[in-house]
N, C-alpha and C positions, 0 to 999 in steps of 0.2 A: 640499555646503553649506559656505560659510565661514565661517572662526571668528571671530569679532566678538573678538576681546578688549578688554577695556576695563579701564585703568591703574587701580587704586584709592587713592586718597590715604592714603597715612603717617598717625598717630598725629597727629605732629606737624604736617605738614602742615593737618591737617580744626583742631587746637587753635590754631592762625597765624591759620585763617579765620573762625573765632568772635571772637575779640578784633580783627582786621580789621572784620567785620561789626558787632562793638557800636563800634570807632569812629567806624564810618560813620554809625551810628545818630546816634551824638553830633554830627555834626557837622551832618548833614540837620536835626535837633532844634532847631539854634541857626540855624541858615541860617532853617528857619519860624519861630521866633520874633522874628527879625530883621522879618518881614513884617505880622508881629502891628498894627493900630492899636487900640491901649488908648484905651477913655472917660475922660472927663475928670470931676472931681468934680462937675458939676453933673449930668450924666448918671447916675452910680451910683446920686446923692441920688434923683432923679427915679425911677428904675427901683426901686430899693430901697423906697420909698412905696408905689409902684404895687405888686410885688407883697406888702407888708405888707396893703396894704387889701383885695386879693382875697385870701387870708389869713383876713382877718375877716370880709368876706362868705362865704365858704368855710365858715367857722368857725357864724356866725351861723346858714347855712341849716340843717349838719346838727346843729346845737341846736335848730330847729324843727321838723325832721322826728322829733328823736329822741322829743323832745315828742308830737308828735302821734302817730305808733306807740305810744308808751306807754301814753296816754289808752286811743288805739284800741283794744289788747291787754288793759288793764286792765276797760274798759267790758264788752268780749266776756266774759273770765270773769265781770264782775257776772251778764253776762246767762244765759250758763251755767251758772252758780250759782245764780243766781237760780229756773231753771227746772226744776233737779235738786231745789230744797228742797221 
């Protein structure tokens, strides 16, 4: 059988390649945001609208539902109540 050995990196070494590694990071990071196309104000305006108003219809439905649950839940004990008296 032969014996594989395999070098293990320094201290130092492996601590070089973390701060190597998060500079790469940094610079990969600006390279894609170089790529970025950002909307323009009438676009934000436009999308910002849109989802305020789904938002409110969002908002609206479960104020309707919570409503009618409530009705629903309330009526049942009447009628629970009602039939226990």
């Amino acid at each position: 059988m032969a014996d594989k050995s395999v070098k293990k990196k320094g201290f130092f070494a492996k601590v070089k390649g973390f701060f190597v590694g998060i500079g790469k990071f940094f610079r990969d990071t600006v390279s894609e945001m170089k790529k970025v196309v950002w909307p323009g104000k009438k676009q934000v305006i436009n999308n910002t609208l849109v989802v305020l108003v789904v938002v409110l219809i969002a908002a609206i439905v479960l104020v309707a539902l919570d409503a009618l649950f409530g009705f629903a839940i309330s009526g049942l004990f009447q009628l629970l109540g009602g039939a226990a008296a």
